[in-house]
Structures are given as structure tokens and as C-alpha cells.
C-alpha positions in Angstrom: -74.0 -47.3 -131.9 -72.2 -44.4 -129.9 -69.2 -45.7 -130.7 -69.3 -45.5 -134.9 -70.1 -41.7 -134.2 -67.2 -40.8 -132.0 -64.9 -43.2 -134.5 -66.5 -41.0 -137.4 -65.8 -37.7 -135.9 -62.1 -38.5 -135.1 -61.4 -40.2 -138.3 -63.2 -37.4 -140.5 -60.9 -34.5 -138.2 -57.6 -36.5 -138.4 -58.6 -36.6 -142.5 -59.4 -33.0 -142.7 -55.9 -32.3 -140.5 -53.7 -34.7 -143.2 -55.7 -32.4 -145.9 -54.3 -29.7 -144.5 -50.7 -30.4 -143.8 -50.9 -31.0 -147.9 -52.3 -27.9 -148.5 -49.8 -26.3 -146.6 -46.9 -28.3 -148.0 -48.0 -27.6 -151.6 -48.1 -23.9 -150.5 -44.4 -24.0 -149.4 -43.3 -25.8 -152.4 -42.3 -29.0 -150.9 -43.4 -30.9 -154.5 -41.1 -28.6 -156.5 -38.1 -30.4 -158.2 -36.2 -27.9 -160.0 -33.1 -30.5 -159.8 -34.7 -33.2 -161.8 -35.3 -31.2 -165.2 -32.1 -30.2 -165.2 -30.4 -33.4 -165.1 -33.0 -35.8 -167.1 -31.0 -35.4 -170.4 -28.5 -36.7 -168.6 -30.4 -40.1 -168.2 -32.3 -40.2 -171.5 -29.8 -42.0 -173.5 -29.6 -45.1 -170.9 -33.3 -45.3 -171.0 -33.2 -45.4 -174.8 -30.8 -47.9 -174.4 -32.7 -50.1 -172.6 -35.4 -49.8 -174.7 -33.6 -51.0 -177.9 -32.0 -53.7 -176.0 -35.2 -55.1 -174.6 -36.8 -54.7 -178.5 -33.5 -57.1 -179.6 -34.4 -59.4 -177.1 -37.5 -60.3 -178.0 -37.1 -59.9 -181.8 -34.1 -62.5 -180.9 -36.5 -64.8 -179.6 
């Protein structure tokens, strides 16, 4: 019964250390994407595209 203590303790301080390191990355902007925005216009009409193509597929069928 020890044993399901000492594994709760160690898994609830390696959760609270992974919670942290997130924290901290979030804080230092590691989620930011300022390349994507700038270059998703750039990829719109190819998703359009396959989006019509898909819709003539099945109307074909």
C-alpha cells in the first residue's frame, strides 16, 4: 500500500514539473507563429482547389 503513495507523490511532482516547463514556455513565446499568417494566403487557393475537386468527384459519381 506504501508503494501507491510513493508512486503518487512522484507522478503528481513530475506532472506539476511538465506544468511548469509549459508555463514557462508559453511565457517565452515558444507557441507564437508569426511566419504562418503571413504566408497562409499563399496556400488558400490549393486548398480551395482541392475542395472543388473532391465536390466533382463525388457529384461525378
Amino acid at each position: 500500500m506504501s508503494v501507491i503513495y510513493v508512486l503518487l507523490t512522484i507522478s503528481i511532482i513530475v506532472a506539476v514539473g511538465f506544468f511548469i516547463a509549459f508555463i514557462v514556455a508559453i511565457r517565452n513565446g515558444q507557441f507564437d507563429d508569426s511566419y504562418t499568417p503571413s504566408v497562409r494566403m499563399l496556400f488558400e487557393d490549393e486548398l480551395i482547389k482541392e475542395k472543388s475537386e473532391k465536390s466533382i468527384l463525388t457529384k461525378k459519381d
